[in-house]
C-alpha positions in Angstrom: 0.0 0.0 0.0 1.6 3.0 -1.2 1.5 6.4 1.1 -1.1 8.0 -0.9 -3.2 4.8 -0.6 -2.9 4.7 3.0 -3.7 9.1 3.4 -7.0 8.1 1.0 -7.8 5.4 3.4 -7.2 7.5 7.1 -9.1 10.3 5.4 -12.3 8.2 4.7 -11.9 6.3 7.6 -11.6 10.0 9.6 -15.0 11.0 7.4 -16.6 7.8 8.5 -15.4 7.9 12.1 -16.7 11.9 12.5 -20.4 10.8 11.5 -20.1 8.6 14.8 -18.6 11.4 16.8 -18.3 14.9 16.6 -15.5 14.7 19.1 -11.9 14.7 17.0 -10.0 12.9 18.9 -13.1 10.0 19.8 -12.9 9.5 15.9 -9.2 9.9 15.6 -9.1 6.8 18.4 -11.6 5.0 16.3 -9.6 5.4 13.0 -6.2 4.3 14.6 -7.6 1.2 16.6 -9.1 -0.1 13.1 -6.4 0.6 11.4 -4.3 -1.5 14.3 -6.5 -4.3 14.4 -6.7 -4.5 10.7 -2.6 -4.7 10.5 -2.9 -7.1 13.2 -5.7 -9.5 11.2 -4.8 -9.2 7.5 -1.6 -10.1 6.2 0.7 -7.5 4.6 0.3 -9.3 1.2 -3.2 -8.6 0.3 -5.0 -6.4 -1.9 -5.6 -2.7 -1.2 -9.1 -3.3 -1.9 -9.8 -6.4 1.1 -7.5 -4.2 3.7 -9.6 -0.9 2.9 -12.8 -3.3 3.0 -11.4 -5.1 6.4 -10.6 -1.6 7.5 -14.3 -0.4 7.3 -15.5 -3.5 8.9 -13.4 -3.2 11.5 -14.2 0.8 12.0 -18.1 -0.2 11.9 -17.5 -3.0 14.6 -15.8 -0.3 17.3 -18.5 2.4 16.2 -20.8 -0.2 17.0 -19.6 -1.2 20.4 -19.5 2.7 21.2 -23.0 3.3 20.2 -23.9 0.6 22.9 -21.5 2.0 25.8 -23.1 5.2 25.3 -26.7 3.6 25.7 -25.5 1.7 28.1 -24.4 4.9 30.1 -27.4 6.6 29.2 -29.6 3.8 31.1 -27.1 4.0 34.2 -27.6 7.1 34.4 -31.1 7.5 33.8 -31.7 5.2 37.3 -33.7 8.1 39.2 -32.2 8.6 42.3 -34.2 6.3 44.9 -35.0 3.4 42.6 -36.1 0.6 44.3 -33.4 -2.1 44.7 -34.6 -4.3 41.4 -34.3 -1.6 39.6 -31.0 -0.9 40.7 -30.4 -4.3 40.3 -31.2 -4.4 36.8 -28.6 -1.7 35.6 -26.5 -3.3 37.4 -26.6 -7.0 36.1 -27.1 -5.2 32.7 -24.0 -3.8 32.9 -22.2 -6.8 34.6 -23.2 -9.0 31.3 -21.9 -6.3 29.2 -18.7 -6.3 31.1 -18.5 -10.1 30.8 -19.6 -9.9 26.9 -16.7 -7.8 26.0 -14.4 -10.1 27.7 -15.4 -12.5 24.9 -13.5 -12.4 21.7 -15.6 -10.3 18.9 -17.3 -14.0 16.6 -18.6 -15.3 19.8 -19.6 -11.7 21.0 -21.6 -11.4 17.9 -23.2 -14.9 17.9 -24.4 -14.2 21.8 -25.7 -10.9 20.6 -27.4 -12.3 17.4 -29.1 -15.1 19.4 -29.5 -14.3 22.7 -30.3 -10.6 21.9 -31.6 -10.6 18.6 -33.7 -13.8 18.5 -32.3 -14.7 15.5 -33.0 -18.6 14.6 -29.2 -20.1 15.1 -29.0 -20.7 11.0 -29.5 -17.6 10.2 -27.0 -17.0 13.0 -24.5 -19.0 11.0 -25.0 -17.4 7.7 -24.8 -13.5 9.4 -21.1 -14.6 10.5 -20.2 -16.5 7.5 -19.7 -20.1 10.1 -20.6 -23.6 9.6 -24.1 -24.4 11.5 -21.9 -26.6 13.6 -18.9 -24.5 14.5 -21.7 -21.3 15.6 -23.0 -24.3 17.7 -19.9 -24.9 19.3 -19.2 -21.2 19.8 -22.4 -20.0 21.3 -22.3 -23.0 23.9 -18.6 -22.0 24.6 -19.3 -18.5 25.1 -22.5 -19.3 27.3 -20.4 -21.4 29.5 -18.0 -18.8 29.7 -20.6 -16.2 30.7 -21.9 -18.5 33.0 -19.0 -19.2 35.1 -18.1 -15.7 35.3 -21.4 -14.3 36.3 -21.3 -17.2 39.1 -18.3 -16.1 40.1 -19.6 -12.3 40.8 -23.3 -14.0 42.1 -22.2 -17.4 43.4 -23.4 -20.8 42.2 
């Protein structure tokens, strides 16, 4: 990837990032993580065109995940003061199983929040992250059992 190829890429990548947040240095964070986790991912000897593509992906992933921290925040903070304790409790646990959902690694994230979240049947599950019926299977029972043990571990068995 030649220098000019790269400035064209950090400059839509900056143009993207800005429509998430009007904050500079937010996007600027956004734009340099993707580009680190695409350099990390892809190997150096692929097109321009899949490492701009990975790039994007990668860019929509963490402005996704920021959309839901600032919701998430939003809903902490929105607990009026003198909530009864199940209320409380709820933000709380809500934000314990985000916590523990951002401790798994980002396919099993996204089956957990395809399934579990967004109802969707386990084969259209699959196809949305481009896995073998089988291997999602396997995935989503490893990241419940994962979630499972580390929420007993904060509530007991």
């Amino acid at each position: 990837m030649t220098d000019n190829e790269l400035n064209e890429l950090y400059a839509m990548l900056m143009h993207s990032a800005l429509k998430a947040t009007p904050v500079f240095d937010e996007a600027q964070d956004l734009v340099q993580e993707s580009l680190t986790r695409t350099m990390e991912q892809v190997s150096l000897g692929v097109s321009v065109r899949y490492f701009k593509a990975y790039c994007f992906k990668v860019l929509a992933s963490l402005k996704s995940r920021m959309f839901k921290d600032q919701k998430r925040n939003q809903l902490v903070a929105d607990v009026p003061e003198g909530a009864s304790s199940a209320q409380a409790d709820y933000y709380s646990m809500e934000m314990l199983v985000e916590e523990i959902l951002s401790q798994l690694p980002d396919t099993e994230r996204r089956i957990v929040e395809l399934y579990d979240f967004d109802s969707l049947p386990l084969e259209e599950v699959a196809q949305r992250v481009g896995l073998s019926l089988s291997y999602t299977e396997r995935l989503l029972g490893k990241a419940h059992s994962f979630m499972k043990t580390k929420l007993s571990q904060h509530y007991g068995p």
